[in-house]
C-alpha positions, 0 to 999 in steps of 0.5 A: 496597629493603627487606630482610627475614630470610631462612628458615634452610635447616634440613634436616628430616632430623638423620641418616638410617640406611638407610631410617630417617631422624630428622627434627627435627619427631619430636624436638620431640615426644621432647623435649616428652614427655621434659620432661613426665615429668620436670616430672610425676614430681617433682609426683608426688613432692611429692603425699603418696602421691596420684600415683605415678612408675607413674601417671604413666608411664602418664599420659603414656603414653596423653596422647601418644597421645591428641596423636598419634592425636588431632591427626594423625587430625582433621588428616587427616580434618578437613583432608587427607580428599582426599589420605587417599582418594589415599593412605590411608598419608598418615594415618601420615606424621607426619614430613611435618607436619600435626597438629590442635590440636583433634583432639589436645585431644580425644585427650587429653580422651578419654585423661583419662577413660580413664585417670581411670575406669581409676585411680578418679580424679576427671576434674577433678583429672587433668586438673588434674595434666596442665595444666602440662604441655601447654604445653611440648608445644606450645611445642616443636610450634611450633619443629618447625613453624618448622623445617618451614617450615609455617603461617607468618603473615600478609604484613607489613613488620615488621623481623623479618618473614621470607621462608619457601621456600613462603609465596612471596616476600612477607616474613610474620610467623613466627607459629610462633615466637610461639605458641611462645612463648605458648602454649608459654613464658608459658602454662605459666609461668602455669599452673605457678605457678597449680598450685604452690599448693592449687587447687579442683578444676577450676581448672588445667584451667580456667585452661589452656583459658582462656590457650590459648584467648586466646593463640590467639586473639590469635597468630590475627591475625598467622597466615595462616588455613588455606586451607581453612578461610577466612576470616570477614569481614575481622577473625574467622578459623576459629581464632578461632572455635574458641578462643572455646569454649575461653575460655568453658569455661576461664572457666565452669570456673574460676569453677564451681570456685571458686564450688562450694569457696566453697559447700562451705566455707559448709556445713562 
């Protein structure tokens, strides 16, 4: 008989004091939003003046509560509105997991202008600055989810398929270690070094839209499509759907932004 990894008992509780209880699905997101502000203060140093270390606090600042606010809400509303209407303290329970990808890109969309018409700034070239650092948020999101236990993949006899405590006794692909490592690893790698040089306007974001929804869309073939949100046949998952959106909107950005750089050169 075959034999497959066995999930790592890991407590979702590093250590509790009294009631208060650190989990280490709220550290990824610590860790993640640490690297980001270090990775932006030093872009905002090489900036010549056009970002401050204060801008950038405040950046990241209404970024994380766009990510929290916005996946944790479109989670519940989108996905949990039943257990909400049982227990309406469920919205705040991060801890327990549970964080949509979409709800979030849309808090930080919402953050973005927020913070772009707030500090007079083109929308365009905020959100470029913010581009590299998304990944590494969701990068270190994905292992909270591995360590978690949640969002497993798909049933497979692959040498490393692993058995997880509630995705029954079938061995699955650990599909959170591979967004892990694309939409969080290689996608800022991409990314990073795409913003290190000078970019038209647009381009970053543009670019990130189109690798996260690629990467996506790909890791969706080894996931286990959500429960209640189907299946599309036996080849197109809801996930896949949704990433489609993002990967012409990062193609459409990104083409209009080099294509409009090119028709301003012509006419300097």
């Amino acid at each position: 008989m075959k034999e497959f990894l066995t999930f790592p008992e890991i407590d979702p509780i590093i250590f509790s004091i009294g009631p208060l209880s650190v989990r280490w699905y709220g550290l990824m997101y610590v860790i993640g939003f640490i690297a980001a502000l270090w990775l932006a203060n030093r872009a905002a140093d090489r900036s010549n003046g056009e970002w401050t270390r204060d801008q950038v606090s405040d950046l990241l600042f209404f970024g994380f509560l766009g990510v929290v606010l916005g996946g944790r809400i479109g989670y519940v509303f989108f996905y949990q509105f039943n257990l909400f209407l049982e227990d309406p303290i469920y919205l705040f329970k991060i801890w327990t997991g549970g964080m949509s990808f979409h709800g979030g890109l849309l808090g930080v969309i919402t953050a973005i202008i927020y913070f772009a018409v707030k500090n007079k700034k083109s929308i365009l070239s905020v959100g470029d600055f913010g581009a590299p650092l998304v990944p590494i948020g969701l990068g270190v999101g994905r292992i909270g989810n591995f360590i978690n236990g949640e969002l497993w993949g798909r049933t497979t006899d692959v040498p490393w398929a692993m058995v997880f405590p509630t995705g029954g006794a079938l061995p699955r692909h650990p599909s959170q270690l591979y967004e892990a490592a694309l939409e969080g690893l290689v996608l800022f790698i991409i990314v990073y070094t795409f913003s290190r040089h000078p970019r038209p306007a647009g381009s970053v974001g543009g670019l990130f839209l189109l690798g996260y929804g690629t990467f996506r869309f790909i890791v969706e073939y080894f996931r286990e499509p959500d429960a209640h949100l189907g299946l599309f046949g036996d080849f197109i998952s809801m996930g896949q759907i949704l990433s489609t959106p993002m990967i012409i909107c990062g193609a459409g950005l990104m083409i209009w932004a080099y294509t409009s750089q090119s028709r301003h050169a012509k006419t300097a």
